[in-house]
N, C-alpha and C positions, 0 to 999 in steps of 0.2 A: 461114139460119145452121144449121151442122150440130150435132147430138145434141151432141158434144163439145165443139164451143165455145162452146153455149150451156150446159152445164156447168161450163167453166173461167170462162165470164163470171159466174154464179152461187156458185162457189167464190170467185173475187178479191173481189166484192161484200162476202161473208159474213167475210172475212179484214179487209178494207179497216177495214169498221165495227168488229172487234175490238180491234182497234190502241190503244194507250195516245197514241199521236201523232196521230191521226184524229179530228176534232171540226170541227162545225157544217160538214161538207162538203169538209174537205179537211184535207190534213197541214201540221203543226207544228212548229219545233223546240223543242228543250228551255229555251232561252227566248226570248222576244221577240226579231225584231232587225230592222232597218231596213235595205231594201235600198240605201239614200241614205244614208249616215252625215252628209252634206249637201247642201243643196240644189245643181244645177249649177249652175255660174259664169261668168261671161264669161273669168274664167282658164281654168278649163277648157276652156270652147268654142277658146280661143285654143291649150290646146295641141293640142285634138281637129284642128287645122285648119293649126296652127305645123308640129306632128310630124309629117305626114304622110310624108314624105317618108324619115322615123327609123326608124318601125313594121313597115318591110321590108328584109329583107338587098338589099344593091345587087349581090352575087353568088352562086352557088349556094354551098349550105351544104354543106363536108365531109361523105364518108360513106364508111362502110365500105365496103374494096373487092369483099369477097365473104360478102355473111350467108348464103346460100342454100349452099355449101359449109360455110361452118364450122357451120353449126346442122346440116349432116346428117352431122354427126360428132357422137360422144354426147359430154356434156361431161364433165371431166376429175373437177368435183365435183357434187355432187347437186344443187345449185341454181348457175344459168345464168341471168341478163336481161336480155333485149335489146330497147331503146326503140326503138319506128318513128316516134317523130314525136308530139307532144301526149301524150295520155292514152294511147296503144296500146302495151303491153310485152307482151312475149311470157312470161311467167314459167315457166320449167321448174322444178320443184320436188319434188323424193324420187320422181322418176317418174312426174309428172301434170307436164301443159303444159296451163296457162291463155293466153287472150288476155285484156287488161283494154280497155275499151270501145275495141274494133277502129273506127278510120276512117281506110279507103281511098279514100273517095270526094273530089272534086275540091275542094268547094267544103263549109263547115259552116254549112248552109243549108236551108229546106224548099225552095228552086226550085236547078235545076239553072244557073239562067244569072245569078244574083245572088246576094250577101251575100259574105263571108270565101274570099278562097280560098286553098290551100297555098303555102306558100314554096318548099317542095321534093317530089324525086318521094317518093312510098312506096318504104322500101329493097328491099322485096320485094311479090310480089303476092301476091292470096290464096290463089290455087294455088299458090306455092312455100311456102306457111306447112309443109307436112305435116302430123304429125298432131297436132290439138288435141282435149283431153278436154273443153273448156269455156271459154264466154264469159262472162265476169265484166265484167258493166254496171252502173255507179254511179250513173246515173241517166240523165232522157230528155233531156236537152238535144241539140243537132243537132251540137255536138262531142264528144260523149260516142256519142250512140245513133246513129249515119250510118244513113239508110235506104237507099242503095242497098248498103253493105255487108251489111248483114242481110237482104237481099233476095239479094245472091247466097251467102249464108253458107248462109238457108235454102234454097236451091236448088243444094247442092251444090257450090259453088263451089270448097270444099275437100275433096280426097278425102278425107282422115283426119281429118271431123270428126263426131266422133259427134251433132251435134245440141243438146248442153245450153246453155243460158242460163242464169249465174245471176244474181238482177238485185234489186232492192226493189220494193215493194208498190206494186201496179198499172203497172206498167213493160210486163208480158205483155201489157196488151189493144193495145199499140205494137208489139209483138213477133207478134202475131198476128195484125195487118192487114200486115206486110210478109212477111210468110207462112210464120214460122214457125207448127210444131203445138205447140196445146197440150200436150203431153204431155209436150213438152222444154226447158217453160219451168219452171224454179223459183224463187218470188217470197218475200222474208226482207222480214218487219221486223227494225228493230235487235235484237239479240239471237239471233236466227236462225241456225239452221248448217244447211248440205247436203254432204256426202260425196260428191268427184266423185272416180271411179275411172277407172285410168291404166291403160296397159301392163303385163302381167304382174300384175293384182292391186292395186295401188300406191294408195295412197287419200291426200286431202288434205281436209282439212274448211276449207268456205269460210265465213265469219261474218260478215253484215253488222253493221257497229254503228256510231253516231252520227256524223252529220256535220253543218253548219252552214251551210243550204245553201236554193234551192228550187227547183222542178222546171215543166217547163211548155212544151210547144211550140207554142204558138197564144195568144191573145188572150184566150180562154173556158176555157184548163185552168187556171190558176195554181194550184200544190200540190195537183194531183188526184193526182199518184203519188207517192212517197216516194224520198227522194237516199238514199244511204248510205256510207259509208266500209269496205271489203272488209280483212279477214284471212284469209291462205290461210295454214293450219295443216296444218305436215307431221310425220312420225315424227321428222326430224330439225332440219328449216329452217323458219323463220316469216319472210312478208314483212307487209307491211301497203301499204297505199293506199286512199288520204287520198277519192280522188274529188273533186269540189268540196266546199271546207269555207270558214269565216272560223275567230277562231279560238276555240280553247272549250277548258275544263278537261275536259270529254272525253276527251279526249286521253290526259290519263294515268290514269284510269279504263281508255281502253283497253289503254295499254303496262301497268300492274298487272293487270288480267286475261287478258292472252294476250301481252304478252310474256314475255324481252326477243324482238323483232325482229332478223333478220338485216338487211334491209333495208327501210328504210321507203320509199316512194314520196310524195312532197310535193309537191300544185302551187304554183308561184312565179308563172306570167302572168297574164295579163290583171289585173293590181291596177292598183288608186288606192285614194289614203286615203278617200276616199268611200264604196269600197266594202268596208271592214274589217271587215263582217258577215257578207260570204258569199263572199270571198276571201282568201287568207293572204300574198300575194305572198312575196319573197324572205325578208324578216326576221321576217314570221310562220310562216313554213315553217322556220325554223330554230330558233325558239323550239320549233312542235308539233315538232319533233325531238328538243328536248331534254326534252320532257315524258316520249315518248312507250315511251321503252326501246325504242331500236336501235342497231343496231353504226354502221349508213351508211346515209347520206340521197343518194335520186336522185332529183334535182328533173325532173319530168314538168310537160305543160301550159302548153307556152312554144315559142317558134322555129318552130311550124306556123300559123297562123293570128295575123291583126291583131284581136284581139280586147279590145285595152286603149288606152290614151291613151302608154304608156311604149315609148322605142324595143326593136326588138323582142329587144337583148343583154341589155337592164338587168336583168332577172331574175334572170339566170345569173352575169352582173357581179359583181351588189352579193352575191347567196349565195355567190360564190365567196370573194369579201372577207373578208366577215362566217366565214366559216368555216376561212379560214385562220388569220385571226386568234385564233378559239377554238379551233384544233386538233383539228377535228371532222373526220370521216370522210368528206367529200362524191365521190363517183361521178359524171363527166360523160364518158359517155361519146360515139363519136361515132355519129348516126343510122347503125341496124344494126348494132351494134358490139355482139357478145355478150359479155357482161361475168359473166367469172368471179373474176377477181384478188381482194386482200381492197382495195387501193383505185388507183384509177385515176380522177386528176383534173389533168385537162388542160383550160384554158380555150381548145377549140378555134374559138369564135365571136371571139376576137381576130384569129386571121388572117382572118376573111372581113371585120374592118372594119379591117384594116392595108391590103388592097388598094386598091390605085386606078382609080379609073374608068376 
């Protein structure tokens, strides 16, 4: 192990233990909650085994016709976002470009030939990204943290990326076996800010704070590293994202201290009511919206991966519903579809299940 990272492994260590959320060995949320809100059921089992068939689009999913031209055009106003699929948006913001937990890779799995794989392609690859000031990672799950994306991120894969990660407490020692350097890792607990600087000067402060959640890629880590919910703070635009959460008054502690938000990012997939601890699905995504102080809600975390029991529209469905109804501001746009407008909501997963076989 080299001088440096046997330093950064020493600095994480000495952060880890300081932590108000860090006790008897691993992190905690701010209260108690139950991964199982119930036990599984033979209903369950039944829809786990009924739906199967639901939990995938039966044809390719619309998509923008050209992200790779319109993104290398500057945008018209200082914040630009554009979803690639799950958790990954490209956020342009007062002249810094963040990715939020970039995955490119095929399948959201530790093996390459098993578990979850995508519905559709990625709208771009990571060499058409151009330049990015920073990766904003919510936490290490294998749809959140891809390790072959971070393996070619840290090996260049993007020419105009400068290298930063910013991520929660102990996520780096994940990020430094897939090879990035320590030096371009920066790790927040809740409360935590880092200044990532853009183009020409251009500065955005990024702030982890609270989310409802827990972390773990193996069998023997459970809450060895800390999840977190991301605020990127600009001179002019504030977005937020949610990251994995369930739901919590949080929430608007965090829209009172750094909103209002221009836009929030909320994930709606993979839910069941069983799991309303440590996911929000569509109707609790609409609630932390109304907590939260933002103008519009773009539901991320959904239509890439089979990762729940519910077919794989209902997310978007029932939010879309639910939000016409309350005359809410909801954002869907279409994968790679850089979204500047003040709202653009089109239910475009109705035409791929109007199709027929």
């Amino acid at each position: 192990m080299s001088t440096s990272a046997i330093a950064s492994r020493s600095a994480r260590e000495s952060r880890l233990i300081r932590s108000p959320r860090f006790r008897d060995g691993k992190f905690h949320n701010t209260i108690p909650i139950s991964m199982m809100k119930q036990p599984f059921t033979a209903g369950m089992a039944y829809e786990q085994l009924s739906g199967m068939g639901k939990r995938a689009p039966a044809h390719p999913l619309p998509m923008f016709g050209d992200t790779v031209g319109a993104l290398a055009r500057a945008p018209s106003e200082t914040l630009r976002v554009t979803w690639l699929g799950h958790s990954t948006v490209l956020i342009e913001i007062d002249g810094v470009r963040l990715l939020t937990d970039p995955v490119f890779g095929e399948r959201a799995s530790p093996v390459s030939f098993a578990g979850p794989r995508r519905f559709h392609q990625v709208p771009l690859s990571l060499a058409e990204l151009g330049r990015i000031d920073a990766v904003v990672l919510s936490h290490d799950h294998y749809d959140h943290l891809c390790a072959p994306t971070v393996r070619a991120l840290a090996a260049g894969a993007v020419a105009g990326f400068s290298g930063g990660f910013v991520t929660a407490l102990g996520v780096g020692a994940h990020l430094e076996k897939l090879g990035v350097m320590p030096e371009h890792i920066t790790e927040l607990d809740w409360g935590d800010g880092h200044t990532v600087t853009g183009a020409v000067g251009a500065t955005v402060d990024v702030v982890a704070v609270p989310a409802q959640h827990f972390s773990g890629r193996g069998a023997l880590d459970r809450n060895a590293t800390l999840w977190a919910g991301m605020c990127m703070l600009g001179p002019r635009h504030r977005v937020f994202f949610s990251g994995d959460t369930g739901a919590t008054s949080e929430h608007a502690d965090i829209g009172a201290s750094f909103g209002p938000f221009d836009i929030a990012l909320f994930e709606i997939g993979a839910f069941h009511p069983a799991w309303g601890d440590i996911h929000l699905g569509p109707d609790g995504a609409f609630d932390a919206f109304a907590r939260i102080n933002a103008r519009a809600l773009l539901p991320v975390h959904w239509s890439t991966f089979d990762l729940g029991l519910h077919p794989w529209q209902e997310p978007a469905e029932r939010l879309y519903t639910r939000t016409r109804r309350e005359h809410a501001a909801l954002l869907t746009p279409r994968l790679g579809e850089p979204l500047e407008r003040d709202s653009l909501t089109t239910p475009w997963w109705r035409e791929v299940m109007a199709r027929r076989s």
